[in-house]
N, C-alpha and C positions, 0 to 999 in steps of 0.2 A: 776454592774461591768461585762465587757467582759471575757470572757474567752479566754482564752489563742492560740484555735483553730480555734474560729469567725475569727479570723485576715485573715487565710488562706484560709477560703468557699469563700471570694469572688472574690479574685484574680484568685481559683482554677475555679470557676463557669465561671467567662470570659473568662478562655482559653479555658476551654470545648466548650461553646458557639462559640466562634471564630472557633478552630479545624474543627468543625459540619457546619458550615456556609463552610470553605475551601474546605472539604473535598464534601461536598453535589455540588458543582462546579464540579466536575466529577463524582462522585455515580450517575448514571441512566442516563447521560447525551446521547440523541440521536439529532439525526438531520443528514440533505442531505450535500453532498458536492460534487461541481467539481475540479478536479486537474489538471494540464497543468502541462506535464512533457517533459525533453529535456535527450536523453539516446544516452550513445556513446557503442557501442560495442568492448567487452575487450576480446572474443574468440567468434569465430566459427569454427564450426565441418560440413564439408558436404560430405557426402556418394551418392557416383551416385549409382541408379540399374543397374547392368546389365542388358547388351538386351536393354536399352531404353533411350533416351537423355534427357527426358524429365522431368524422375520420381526421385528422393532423398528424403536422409532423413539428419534432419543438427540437430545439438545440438548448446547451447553457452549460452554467460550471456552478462548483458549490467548494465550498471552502470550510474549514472545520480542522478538528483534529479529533486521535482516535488513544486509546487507553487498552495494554493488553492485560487481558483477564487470567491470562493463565499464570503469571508472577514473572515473565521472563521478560528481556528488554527489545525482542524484536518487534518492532512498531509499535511500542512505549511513549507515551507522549511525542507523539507524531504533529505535525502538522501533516493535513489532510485534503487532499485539492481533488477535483472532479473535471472532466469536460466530459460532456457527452450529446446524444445525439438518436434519433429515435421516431418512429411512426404508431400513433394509435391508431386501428381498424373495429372499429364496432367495439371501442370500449376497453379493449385488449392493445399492448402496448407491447413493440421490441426495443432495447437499449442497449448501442456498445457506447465506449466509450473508454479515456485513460484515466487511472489514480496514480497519483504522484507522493510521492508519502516523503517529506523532508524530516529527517530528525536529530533535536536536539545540537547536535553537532555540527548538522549543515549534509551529512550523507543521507543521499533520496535511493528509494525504491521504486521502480517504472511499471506501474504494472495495466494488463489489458484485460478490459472484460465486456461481457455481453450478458445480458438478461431479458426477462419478460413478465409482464403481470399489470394489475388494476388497480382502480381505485386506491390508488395512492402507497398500495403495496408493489414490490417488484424482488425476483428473485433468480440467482442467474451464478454462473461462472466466473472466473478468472485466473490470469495467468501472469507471475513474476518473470517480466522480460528482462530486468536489468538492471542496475546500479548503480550508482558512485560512490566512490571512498569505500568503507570498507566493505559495502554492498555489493560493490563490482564483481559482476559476474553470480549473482544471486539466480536461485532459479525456484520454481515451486510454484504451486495450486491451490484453490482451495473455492469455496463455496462462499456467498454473500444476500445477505434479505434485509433490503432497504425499506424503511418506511417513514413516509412523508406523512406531517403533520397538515391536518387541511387545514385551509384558508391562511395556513402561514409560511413562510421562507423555509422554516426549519424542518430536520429530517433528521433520524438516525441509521448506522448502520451494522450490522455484525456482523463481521468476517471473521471465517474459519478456513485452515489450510495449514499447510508446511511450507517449511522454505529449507533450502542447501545453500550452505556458501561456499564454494571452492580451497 
């Protein structure tokens, strides 16, 4: 004769097992990804030097979203946010600044970066400081080469890099 709580171990034991299988799909997950991003800019701030036509300093944010090229869902139809901040000296430009990657679900990615370049090209660094939801605690690197469309708001971006998830 069974007893009265056998009924429940094995129902209880499948959903554990299942949970542990769903949840191991994101626990340590790492791997590379490219993203192909399209960003309109929603402010800009440009400060001339005195004494010089050449030299400024400009702030702003840009807004977009980005598509991963390589088939996988990390920063997959993203929304795409930018602030950032910067000095041109004789034509030649430095930029940090943060992306904010929200996806689909409502979980963002934090990440910080810093670059340099001209003429409406720029190319540079970055670094995954952090997350929400299942991102929390994300880490990882990787490379970025922006390029602004002249005389318009629009720009795109390609980022390459890895990320770990804990």
């Amino acid at each position: 004769m069974k007893k009265w709580w056998s009924y429940l171990v094995i129902p209880l034991a499948v959903t554990m097992i299942i949970a542990g299988i769903a949840t191991s799909t994101w626990a340590g997950e790492k791997g590379k990804f490219r993203g192909r991003a399209v960003l309109y800019n929603t402010k800009l701030e440009v400060v001339k030097v005195p004494g010089t036509e050449e030299n400024f300093m400009y702030s702003g944010e840009l807004d977009g979203f980005i598509f991963n090229e390589t088939g996988g869902t990390f920063l997959d139809k993203a929304r795409y946010q930018v602030v950032f901040r910067g000095d041109v000296i004789k034509g030649t430009g430095k930029t940090e600044g943060y992306k904010t990657f929200t996806m689909p679900d409502g979980a963002q990615i934090f990440v910080k970066y810093m670059g340099e370049g001209s003429n409406n090209r720029e190319s540079g660094t970055f670094t995954l400081i952090g997350g929400s939801g299942k991102y929390q605690g994300v880490k990882g690197k990787g490379t970025y080469d922006w390029t602004g469309i002249k005389d318009t708001k629009v720009s795109w971006d390609i980022l390459e890099g890895e990320y770990e998830l804990p």
